[in-house]
C-alpha positions in Angstrom: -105.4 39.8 14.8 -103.1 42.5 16.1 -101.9 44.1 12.9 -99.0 46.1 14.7 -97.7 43.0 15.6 -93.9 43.0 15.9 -91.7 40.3 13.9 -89.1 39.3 15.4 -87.0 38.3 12.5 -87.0 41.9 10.5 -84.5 43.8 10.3 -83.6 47.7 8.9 -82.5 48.3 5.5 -78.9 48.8 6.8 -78.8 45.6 8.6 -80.4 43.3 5.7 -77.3 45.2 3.7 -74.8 43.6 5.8 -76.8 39.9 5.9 -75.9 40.3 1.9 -72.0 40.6 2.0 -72.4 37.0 3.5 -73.9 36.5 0.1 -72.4 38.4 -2.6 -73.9 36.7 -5.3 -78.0 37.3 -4.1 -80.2 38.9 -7.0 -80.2 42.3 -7.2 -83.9 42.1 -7.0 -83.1 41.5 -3.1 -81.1 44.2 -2.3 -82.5 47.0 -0.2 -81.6 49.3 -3.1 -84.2 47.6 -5.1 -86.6 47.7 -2.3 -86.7 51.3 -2.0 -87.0 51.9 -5.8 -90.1 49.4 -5.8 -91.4 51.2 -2.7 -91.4 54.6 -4.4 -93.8 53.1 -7.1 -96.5 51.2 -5.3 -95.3 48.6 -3.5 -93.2 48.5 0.1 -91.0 46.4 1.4 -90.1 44.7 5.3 -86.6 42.6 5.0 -86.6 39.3 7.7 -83.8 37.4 8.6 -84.1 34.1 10.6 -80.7 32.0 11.1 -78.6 31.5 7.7 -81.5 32.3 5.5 -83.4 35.8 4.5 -85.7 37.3 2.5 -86.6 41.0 0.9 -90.6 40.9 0.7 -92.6 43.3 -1.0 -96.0 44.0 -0.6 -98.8 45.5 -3.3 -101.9 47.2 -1.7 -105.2 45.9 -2.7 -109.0 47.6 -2.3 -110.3 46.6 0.7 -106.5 46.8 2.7 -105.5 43.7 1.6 -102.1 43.4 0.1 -100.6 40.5 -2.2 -96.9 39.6 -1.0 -93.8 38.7 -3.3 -90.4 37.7 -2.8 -88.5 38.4 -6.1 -85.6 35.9 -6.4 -85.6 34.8 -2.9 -85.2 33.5 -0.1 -81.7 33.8 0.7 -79.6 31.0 2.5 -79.1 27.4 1.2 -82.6 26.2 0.8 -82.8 23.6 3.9 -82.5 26.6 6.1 -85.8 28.1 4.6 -87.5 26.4 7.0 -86.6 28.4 10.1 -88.1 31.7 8.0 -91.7 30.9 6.6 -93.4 30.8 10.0 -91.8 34.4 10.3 -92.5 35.2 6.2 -96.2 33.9 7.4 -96.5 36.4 10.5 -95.4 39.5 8.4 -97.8 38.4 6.0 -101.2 37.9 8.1 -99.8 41.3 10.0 -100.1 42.6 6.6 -103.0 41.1 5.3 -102.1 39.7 2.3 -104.2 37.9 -0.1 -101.1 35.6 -0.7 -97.2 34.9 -1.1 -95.3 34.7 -4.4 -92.0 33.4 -5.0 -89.8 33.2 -7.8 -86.7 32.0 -6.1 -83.6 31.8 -7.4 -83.3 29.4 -8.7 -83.0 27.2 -12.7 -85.6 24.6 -13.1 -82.9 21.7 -13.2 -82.1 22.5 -9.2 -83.5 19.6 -7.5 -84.7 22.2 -4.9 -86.5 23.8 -7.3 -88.3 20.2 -7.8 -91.3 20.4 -5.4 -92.8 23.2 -3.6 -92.2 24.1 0.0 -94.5 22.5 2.9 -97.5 25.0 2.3 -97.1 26.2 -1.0 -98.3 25.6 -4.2 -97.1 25.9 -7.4 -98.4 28.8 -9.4 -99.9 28.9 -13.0 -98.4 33.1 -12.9 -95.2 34.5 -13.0 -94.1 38.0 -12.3 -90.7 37.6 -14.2 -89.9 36.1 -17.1 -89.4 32.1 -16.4 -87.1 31.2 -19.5 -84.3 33.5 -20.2 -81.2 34.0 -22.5 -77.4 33.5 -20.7 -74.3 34.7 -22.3 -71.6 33.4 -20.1 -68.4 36.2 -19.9 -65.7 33.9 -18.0 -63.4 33.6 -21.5 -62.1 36.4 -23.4 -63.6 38.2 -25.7 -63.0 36.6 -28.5 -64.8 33.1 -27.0 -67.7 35.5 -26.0 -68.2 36.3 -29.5 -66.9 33.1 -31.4 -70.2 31.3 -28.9 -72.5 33.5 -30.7 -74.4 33.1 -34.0 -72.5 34.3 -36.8 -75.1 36.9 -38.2 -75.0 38.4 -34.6 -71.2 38.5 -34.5 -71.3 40.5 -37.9 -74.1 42.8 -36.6 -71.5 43.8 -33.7 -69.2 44.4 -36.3 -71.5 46.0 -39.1 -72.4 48.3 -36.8 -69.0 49.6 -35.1 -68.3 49.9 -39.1 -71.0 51.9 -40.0 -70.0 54.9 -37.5 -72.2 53.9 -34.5 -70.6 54.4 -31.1 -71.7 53.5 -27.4 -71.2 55.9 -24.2 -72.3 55.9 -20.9 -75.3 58.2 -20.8 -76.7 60.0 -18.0 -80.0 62.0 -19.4 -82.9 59.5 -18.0 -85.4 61.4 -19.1 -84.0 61.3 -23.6 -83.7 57.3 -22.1 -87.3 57.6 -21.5 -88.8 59.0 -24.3 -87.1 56.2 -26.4 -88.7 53.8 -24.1 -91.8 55.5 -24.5 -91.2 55.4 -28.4 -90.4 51.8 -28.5 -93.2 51.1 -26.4 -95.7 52.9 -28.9 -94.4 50.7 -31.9 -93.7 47.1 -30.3 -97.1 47.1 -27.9 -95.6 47.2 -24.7 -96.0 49.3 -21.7 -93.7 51.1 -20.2 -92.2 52.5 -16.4 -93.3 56.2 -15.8 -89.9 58.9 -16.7 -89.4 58.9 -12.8 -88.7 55.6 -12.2 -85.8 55.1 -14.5 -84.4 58.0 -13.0 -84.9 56.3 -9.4 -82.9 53.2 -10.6 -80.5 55.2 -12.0 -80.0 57.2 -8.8 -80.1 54.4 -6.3 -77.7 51.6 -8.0 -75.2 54.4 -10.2 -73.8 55.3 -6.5 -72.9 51.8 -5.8 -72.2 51.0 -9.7 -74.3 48.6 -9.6 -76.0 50.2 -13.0 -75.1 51.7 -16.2 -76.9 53.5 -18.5 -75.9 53.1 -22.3 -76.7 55.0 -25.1 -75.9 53.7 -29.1 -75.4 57.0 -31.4 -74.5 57.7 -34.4 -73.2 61.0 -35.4 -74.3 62.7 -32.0 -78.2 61.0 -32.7 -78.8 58.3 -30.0 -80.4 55.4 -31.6 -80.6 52.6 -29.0 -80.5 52.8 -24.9 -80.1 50.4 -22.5 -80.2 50.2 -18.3 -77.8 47.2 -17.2 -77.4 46.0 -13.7 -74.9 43.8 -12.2 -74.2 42.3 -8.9 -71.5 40.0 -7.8 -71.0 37.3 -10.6 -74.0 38.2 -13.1 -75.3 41.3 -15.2 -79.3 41.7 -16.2 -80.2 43.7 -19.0 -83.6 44.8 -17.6 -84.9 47.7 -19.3 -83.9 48.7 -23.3 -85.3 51.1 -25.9 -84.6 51.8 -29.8 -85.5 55.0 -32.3 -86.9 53.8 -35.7 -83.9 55.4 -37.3 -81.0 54.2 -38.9 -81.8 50.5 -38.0 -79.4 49.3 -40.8 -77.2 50.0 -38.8 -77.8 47.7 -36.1 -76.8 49.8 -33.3 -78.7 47.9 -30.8 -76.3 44.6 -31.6 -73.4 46.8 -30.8 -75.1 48.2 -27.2 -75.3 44.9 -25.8 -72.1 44.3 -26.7 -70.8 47.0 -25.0 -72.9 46.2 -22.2 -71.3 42.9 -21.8 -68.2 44.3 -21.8 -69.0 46.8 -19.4 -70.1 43.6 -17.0 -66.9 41.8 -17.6 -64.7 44.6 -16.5 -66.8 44.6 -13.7 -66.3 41.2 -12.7 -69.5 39.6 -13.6 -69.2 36.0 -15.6 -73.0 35.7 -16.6 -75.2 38.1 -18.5 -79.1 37.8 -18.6 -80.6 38.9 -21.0 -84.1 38.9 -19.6 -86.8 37.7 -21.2 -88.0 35.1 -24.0 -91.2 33.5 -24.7 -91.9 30.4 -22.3 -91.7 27.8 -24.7 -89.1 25.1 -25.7 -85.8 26.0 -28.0 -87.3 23.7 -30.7 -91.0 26.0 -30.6 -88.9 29.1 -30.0 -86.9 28.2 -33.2 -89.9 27.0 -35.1 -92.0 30.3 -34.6 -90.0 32.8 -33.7 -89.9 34.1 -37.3 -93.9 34.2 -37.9 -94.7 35.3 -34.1 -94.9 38.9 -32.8 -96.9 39.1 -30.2 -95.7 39.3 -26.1 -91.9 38.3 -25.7 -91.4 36.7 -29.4 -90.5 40.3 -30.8 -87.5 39.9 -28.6 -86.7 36.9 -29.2 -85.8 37.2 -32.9 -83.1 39.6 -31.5 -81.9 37.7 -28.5 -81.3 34.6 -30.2 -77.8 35.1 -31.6 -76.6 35.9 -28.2 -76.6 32.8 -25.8 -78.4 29.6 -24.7 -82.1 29.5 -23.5 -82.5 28.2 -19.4 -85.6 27.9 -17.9 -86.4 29.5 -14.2 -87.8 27.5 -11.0 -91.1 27.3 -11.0 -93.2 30.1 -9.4 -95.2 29.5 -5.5 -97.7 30.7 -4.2 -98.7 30.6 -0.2 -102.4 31.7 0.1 -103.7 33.2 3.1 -107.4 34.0 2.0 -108.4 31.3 -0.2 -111.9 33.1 -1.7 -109.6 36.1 -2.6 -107.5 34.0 -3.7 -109.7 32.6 -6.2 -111.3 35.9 -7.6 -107.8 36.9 -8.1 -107.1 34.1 -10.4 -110.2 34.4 -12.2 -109.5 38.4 -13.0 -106.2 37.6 -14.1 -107.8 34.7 -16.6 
């Protein structure tokens, strides 16, 4: 195996920049931007075009030199022209010795793509992101935005512009992380290190592709929030709340204002990232008695939109023994 093996289908960072404009709606989690802020926290990434379709992989080193490979939210290109790039997909991943290839593509679970694996792949019990999720669609005004959402939600909005809280765009990463780190502490969940929201910020705040968001009230900030957007949709990705004044419910108002800050910017979906993987009858059923993983979310995310379930996730293997012991740590 010659592991310096050129493929012919990859292309520079500048390059796989200009295969997006032809699609202005692709994940952020494909953009080269995204790539480089993985790549300075573990992973790197190769980009590989092959006819209309594309793909951002990133790669995880493993003891040994193996690597496991991902595509987040890809391929790019209408999904019949896929075809043409797995056998290149395949040769950047043997050059790179990977274990296997994830995807999560882009795709809802209702796409009759989505409906069977591709030739080679299978589907996978694991999923890096979060497979159901929370929508708010932004393409009516205001007032329709709000009137969709539950009614205790809409009050909290307004209960908290009310009560003296105020949202501004925020530049001090480092305050953002030490209220991620707080939230962390009390909900059980772990956290980026302080450099990597400042990364994110640096990379996408150039293109405005991100904003940061900070709920105060009287000068105190409360609640923060990182939101991306690209094209049509805005993610809400990473979000963090002081233990003070929570009467207030200044985190209701933030994603408000973070909506808004979407719509202005064009963007007629926003994800709110994240719920437990169950159906909306379970969700509503136990969300009130359950704590644990994503259901501490959920409580909050509820009043905002309607729950949509991801694609399934695939997996390619390449080493089917490593494979295996990989499954059987993660159980």
């Amino acid at each position: 195996m010659n592991y310096n093996a050129k493929i012919d289908a990859q292309v520079d960072a500048p390059a796989w920049e200009a295969f997006l404009q032809a699609h202005p709606n692709a994940h952020i989690l494909q953009t080269a931007a995204w790539g480089a802020l993985k790549s300075a926290f573990g992973w790197y990434a190769f980009r590989l075009v092959a006819g209309k379709a594309g793909a951002q992989v990133l790669f995880r080193p493993l003891p040994g030199g193996f690597t496991v490979a991902y595509i987040p939210k890809g391929p790019l290109g209408p999904p019949e022209a896929w075809e043409a790039l797995w056998p290149e997909v395949d040769a950047l991943c043997k050059r790179e010795r990977a274990v296997f290839l994830k995807v999560e593509p882009d795709l809802w679970e209702d796409t009759p793509a989505a409906a069977v694996p591709p030739r080679g792949f299978r589907e996978s019990p694991h999923a890096i992101q979060p497979r159901r999720t929370l929508v708010v669609s932004l393409a009516d005004d205001e007032a329709a935005i709000l009137a969709r959402m539950k009614q205790k939600t809409r009050y909290n909005i307004r209960l908290a512009a009310r009560k003296g809280v105020t949202v501004r765009p925020w530049e001090d990463t480092q305050a953002f992380y030490r209220l991620m780190a707080e939230t962390g502490e009390r909900d059980g969940f772990g956290v980026h290190a302080a450099g990597y929201y400042q990364k994110a910020y640096e990379l996408f705040h150039a293109q405005g592709a991100v904003e940061l968001l900070v709920a105060e009230y009287e000068g105190e900030p409360l609640a923060a929030l990182m939101v991306f957007a690209r094209g049509r949709r805005a993610w809400y990705f990473y979000g963090a709340s002081t233990g003070k004044h929570r009467n207030k419910m200044p985190t209701y108002l933030l994603q408000w204002e973070a909506m808004r800050w979407a719509k202005r910017r064009g963007c007629t979906e926003y994800d709110l990232w994240g719920v437990p993987d169950a159906d909306e009858a379970t969700l509503e059923a136990e969300f009130t008695t359950r704590r644990e993983g994503l259901w501490g979310v959920y409580r909050f995310k509820r009043g905002f939109g309607g729950v949509l379930r991801r694609a399934p996730v695939w997996d390619r293997v390449y080493r089917p023994l490593l494979y295996s012991l990989y499954r059987a740590l993660r159980a």
